[in-house]
C-alpha positions as a Markdown table, in Angstrom:
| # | Residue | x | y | z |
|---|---|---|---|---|
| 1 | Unk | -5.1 | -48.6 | -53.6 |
| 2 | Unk | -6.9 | -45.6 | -55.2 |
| 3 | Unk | -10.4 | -46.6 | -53.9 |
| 4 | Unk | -8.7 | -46.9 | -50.4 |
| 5 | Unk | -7.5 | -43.6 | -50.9 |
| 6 | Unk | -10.5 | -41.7 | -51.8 |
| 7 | Unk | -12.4 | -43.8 | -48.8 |
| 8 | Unk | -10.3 | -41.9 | -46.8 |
| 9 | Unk | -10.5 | -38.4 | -47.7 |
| 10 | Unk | -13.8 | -38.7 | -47.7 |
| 11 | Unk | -13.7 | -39.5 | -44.0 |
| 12 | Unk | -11.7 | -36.6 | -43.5 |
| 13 | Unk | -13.5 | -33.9 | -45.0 |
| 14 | Unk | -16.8 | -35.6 | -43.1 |
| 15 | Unk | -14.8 | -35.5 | -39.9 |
| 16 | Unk | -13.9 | -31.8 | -41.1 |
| 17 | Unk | -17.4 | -30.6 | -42.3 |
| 18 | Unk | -19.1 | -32.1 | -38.7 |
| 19 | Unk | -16.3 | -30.2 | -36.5 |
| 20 | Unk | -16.1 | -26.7 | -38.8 |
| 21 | Unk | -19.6 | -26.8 | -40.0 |
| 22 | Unk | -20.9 | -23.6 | -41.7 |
| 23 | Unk | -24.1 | -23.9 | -40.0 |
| 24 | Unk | -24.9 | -25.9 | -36.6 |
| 25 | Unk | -28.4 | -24.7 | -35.6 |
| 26 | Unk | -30.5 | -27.8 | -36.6 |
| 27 | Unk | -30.2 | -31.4 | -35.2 |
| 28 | Unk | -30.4 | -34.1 | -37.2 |
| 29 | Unk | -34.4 | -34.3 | -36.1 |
| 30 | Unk | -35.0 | -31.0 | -37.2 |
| 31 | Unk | -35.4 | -29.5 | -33.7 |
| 32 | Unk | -33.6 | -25.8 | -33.3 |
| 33 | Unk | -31.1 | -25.4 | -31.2 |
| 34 | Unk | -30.7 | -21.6 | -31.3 |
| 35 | Unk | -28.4 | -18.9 | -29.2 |
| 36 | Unk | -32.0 | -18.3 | -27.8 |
| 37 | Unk | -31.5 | -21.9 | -25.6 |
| 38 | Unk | -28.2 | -20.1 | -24.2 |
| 39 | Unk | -28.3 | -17.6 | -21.3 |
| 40 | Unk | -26.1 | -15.3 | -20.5 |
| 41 | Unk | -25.1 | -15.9 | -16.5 |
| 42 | Unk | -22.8 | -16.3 | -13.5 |
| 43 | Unk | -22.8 | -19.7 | -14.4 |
| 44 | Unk | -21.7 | -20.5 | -10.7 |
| 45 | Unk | -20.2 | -24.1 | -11.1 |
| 46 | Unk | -21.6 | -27.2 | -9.1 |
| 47 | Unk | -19.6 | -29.9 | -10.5 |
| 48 | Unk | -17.2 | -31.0 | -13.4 |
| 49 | Unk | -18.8 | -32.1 | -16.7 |
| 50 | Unk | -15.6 | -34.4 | -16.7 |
| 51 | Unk | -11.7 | -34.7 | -15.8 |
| 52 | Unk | -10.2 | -31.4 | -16.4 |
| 53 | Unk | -13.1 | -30.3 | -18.6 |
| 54 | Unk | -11.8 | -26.3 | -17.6 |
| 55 | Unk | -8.4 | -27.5 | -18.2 |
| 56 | Unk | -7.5 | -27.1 | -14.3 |
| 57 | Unk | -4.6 | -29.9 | -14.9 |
| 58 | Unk | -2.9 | -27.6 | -17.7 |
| 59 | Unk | -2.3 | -30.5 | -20.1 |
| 60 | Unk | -5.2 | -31.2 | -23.0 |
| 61 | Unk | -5.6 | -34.6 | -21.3 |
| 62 | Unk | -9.7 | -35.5 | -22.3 |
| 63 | Unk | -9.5 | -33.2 | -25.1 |
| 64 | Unk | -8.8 | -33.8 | -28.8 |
| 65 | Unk | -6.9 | -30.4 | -30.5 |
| 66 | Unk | -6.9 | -31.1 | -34.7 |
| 67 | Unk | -4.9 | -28.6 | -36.2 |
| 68 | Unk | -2.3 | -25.6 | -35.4 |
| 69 | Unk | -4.7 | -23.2 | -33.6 |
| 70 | Unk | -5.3 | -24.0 | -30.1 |
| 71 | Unk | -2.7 | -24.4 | -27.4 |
| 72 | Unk | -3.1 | -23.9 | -23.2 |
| 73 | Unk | -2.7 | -20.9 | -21.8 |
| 74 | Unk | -2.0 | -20.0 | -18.3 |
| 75 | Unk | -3.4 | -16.2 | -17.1 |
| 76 | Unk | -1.0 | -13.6 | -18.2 |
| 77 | Unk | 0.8 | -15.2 | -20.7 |
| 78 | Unk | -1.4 | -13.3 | -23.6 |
| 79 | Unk | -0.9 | -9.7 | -23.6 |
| 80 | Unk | -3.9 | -7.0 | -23.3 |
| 81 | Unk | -5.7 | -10.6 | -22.0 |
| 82 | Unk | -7.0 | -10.2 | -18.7 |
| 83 | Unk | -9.2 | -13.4 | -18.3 |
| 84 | Unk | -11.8 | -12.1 | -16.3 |
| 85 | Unk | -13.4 | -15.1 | -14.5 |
| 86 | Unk | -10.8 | -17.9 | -16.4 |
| 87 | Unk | -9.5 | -20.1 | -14.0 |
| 88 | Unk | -5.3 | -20.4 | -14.0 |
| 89 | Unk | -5.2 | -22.4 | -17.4 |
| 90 | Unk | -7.9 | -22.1 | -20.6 |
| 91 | Unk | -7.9 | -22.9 | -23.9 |
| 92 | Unk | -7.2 | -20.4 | -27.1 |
| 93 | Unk | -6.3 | -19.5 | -30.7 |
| 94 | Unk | -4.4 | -16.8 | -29.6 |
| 95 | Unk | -0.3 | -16.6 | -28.8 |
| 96 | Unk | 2.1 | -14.8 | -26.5 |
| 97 | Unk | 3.0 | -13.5 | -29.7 |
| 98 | Unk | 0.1 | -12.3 | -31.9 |
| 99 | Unk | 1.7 | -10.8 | -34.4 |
| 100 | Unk | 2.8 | -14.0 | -35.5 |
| 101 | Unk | 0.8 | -14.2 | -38.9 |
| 102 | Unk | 1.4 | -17.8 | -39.4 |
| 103 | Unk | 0.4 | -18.6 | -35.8 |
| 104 | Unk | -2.7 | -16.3 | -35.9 |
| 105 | Unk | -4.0 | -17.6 | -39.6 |
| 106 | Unk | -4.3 | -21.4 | -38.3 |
| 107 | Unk | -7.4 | -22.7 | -37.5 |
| 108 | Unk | -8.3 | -25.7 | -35.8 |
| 109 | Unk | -10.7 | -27.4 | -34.0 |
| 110 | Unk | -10.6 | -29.1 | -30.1 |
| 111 | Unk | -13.3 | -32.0 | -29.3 |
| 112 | Unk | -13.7 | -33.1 | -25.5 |
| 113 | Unk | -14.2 | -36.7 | -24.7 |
| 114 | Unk | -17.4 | -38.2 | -24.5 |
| 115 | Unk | -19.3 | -37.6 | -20.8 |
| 116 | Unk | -22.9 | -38.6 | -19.9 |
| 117 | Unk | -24.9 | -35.4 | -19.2 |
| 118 | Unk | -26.3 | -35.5 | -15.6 |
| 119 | Unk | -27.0 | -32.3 | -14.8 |
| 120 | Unk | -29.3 | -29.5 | -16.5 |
| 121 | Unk | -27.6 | -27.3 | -17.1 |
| 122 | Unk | -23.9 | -26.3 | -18.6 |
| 123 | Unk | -22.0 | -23.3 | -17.9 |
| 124 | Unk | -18.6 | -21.8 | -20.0 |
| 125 | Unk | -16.9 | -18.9 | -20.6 |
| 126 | Unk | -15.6 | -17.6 | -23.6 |
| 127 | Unk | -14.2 | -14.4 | -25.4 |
| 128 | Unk | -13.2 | -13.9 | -29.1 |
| 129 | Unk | -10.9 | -11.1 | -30.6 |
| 130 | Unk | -10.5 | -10.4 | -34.1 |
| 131 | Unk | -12.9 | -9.2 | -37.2 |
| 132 | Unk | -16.8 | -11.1 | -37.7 |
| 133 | Unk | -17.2 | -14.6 | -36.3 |
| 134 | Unk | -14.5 | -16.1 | -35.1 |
| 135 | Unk | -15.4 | -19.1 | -34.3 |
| 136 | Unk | -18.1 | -21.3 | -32.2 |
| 137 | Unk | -18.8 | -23.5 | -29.3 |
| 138 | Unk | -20.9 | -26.5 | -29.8 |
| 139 | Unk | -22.1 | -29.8 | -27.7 |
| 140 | Unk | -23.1 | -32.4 | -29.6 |
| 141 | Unk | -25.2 | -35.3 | -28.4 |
| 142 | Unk | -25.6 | -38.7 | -30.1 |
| 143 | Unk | -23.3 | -37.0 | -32.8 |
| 144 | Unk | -25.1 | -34.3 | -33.1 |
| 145 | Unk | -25.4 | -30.8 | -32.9 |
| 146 | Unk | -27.6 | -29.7 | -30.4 |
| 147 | Unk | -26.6 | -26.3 | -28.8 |
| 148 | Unk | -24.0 | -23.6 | -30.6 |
| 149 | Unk | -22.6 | -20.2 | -29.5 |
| 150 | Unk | -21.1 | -18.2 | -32.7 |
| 151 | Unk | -18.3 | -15.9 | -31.3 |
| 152 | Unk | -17.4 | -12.7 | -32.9 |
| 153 | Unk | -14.5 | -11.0 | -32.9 |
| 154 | Unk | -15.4 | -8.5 | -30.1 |
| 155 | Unk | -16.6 | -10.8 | -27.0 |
| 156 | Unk | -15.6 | -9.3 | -23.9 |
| 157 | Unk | -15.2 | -12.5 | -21.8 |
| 158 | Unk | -18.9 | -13.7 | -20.8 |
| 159 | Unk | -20.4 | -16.8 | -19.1 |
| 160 | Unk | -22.8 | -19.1 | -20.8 |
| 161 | Unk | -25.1 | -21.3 | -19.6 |
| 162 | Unk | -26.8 | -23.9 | -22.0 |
| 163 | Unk | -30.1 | -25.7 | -20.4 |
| 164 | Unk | -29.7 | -29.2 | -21.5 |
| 165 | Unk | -32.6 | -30.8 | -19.1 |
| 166 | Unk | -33.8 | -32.9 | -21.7 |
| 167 | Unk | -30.6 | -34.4 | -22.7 |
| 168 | Unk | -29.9 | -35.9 | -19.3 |
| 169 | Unk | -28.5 | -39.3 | -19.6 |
| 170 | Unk | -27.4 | -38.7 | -23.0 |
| 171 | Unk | -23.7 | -39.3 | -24.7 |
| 172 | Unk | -22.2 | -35.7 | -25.7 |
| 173 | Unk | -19.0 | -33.8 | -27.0 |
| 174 | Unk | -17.9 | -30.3 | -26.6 |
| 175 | Unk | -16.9 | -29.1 | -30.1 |
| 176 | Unk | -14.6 | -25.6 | -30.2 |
| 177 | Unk | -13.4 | -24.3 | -33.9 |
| 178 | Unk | -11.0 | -21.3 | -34.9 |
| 179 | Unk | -12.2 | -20.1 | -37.7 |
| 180 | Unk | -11.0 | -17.1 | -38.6 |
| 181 | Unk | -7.6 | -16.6 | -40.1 |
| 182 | Unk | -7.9 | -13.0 | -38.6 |
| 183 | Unk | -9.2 | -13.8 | -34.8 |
| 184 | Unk | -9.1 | -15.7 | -31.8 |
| 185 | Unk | -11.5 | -17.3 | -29.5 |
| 186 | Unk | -10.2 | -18.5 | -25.6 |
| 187 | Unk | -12.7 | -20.9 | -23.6 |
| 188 | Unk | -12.4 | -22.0 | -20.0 |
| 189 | Unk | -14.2 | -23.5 | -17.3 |
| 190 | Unk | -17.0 | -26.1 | -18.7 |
| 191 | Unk | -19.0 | -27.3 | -16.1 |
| 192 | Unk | -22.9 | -28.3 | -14.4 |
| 193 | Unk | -23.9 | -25.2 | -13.2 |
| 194 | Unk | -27.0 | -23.6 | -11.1 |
C-alpha cells in the first residue's frame, strides 16, 4: 500500500509540474517557442478551435478547471472589469468580490480538451491584474509545450495570435495557470483566426 501511494503522488506532482511549470519556452526537441512566435493583433476570428473553446455556452463544458482559482464570468459581474473585446462569458482568477483573500490567493490551473489544429493560426485574448507574472497561457502539442504567453499583473486586455502553421494536423491542449496568490489573469475567445 505504501508503494501505491508514493506512485501516486508522484503522478500528481508530474501532472502539477507539466500544468504550473516554472519555465515553458522549450519543447521537448529543443526547438524555442518564444513570446517572439506570438503577435499582438485583431485576431478577427474565422472559426472555433472546438465546442465552446471562448466559453460562449457559459458552463466549462470541454475544459478541465484543477483547483479553486478559476470560475466563469459573465461581463459586468467583476468590478473596475470592462472586458474590452470578451465575448458575454470568459474565463478568470478574479471574483465579484476581490477582496476576498482566500478567493484571490488560490491558484489553479484550466486545461481544454484535446482538438486537431487545422488552421494556422490561433487567436485569444487575455488580461492580468495583480503584482509580476500572474500567470500564463500555453498550447501544448503531443504533450508538449509549444507556444506560451507570461501575463503580468498590468495587461490591459490584448489579443494574441499564435502562428502554429507547422503544427497543422497535430493533437493539442490549451493550458491556463493562476499563479499568483496576489493577481488575476481572465481569458476569452480562443479561436482560428486571420
Amino acid at each position: 500500500a505504501l508503494c501505491l501511494l508514493a506512485a501516486i503522488s508522484i503522478t500528481v506532482w508530474q501532472w502539477d509540474s507539466s500544468i504550473f511549470p516554472v519555465r515553458l519556452a522549450v519543447r521537448a526537441d529543443g526547438v524555442l517557442a518564444p513570446r517572439e512566435a506570438s503577435v499582438v493583433s485583431s485576431g478577427q476570428c474565422t472559426a472555433p478551435l472546438f465546442t465552446n473553446a471562448g466559453f460562449e455556452l457559459g458552463t466549462p463544458e470541454n475544459w478541465l478547471i484543477r483547483g479553486d482559482a478559476f470560475t466563469l464570468e459573465r461581463i459586468g459581474s467583476l468590478p473596475g472589469f470592462q472586458g474590452q473585446g470578451f465575448g458575454e462569458w470568459f474565463l478568470s482568477s478574479a471574483t465579484p468580490d476581490s477582496f476576498d483573500a482566500a478567493r484571490r490567493a488560490a491558484v489553479g490551473g484550466v486545461t481544454s480538451t484535446a482538438f486537431t489544429i487545422s488552421e494556422p493560426n490561433i487567436s485569444f485574448r487575455f488580461a492580468g491584474h495583480g503584482v509580476g507574472l500572474v500567470g500564463k497561457v500555453g498550447l501544448y502539442v503531443d504533450g508538449h509545450a509549444y507556444r506560451v504567453v507570461e501575463v503580468g499583473g498590468q495587461h490591459a486586455p490584448e489579443t494574441i495570435t499564435w502562428d502554429v502553421s507547422q503544427m497543422v494536423g497535430n493533437v493539442a491542449r490549451l493550458v491556463v495557470a493562476d499563479l499568483s496568490p496576489d493577481g488575476t489573469i481572465s481569458v476569452d475567445r480562443f479561436c482560428y483566426s486571420e
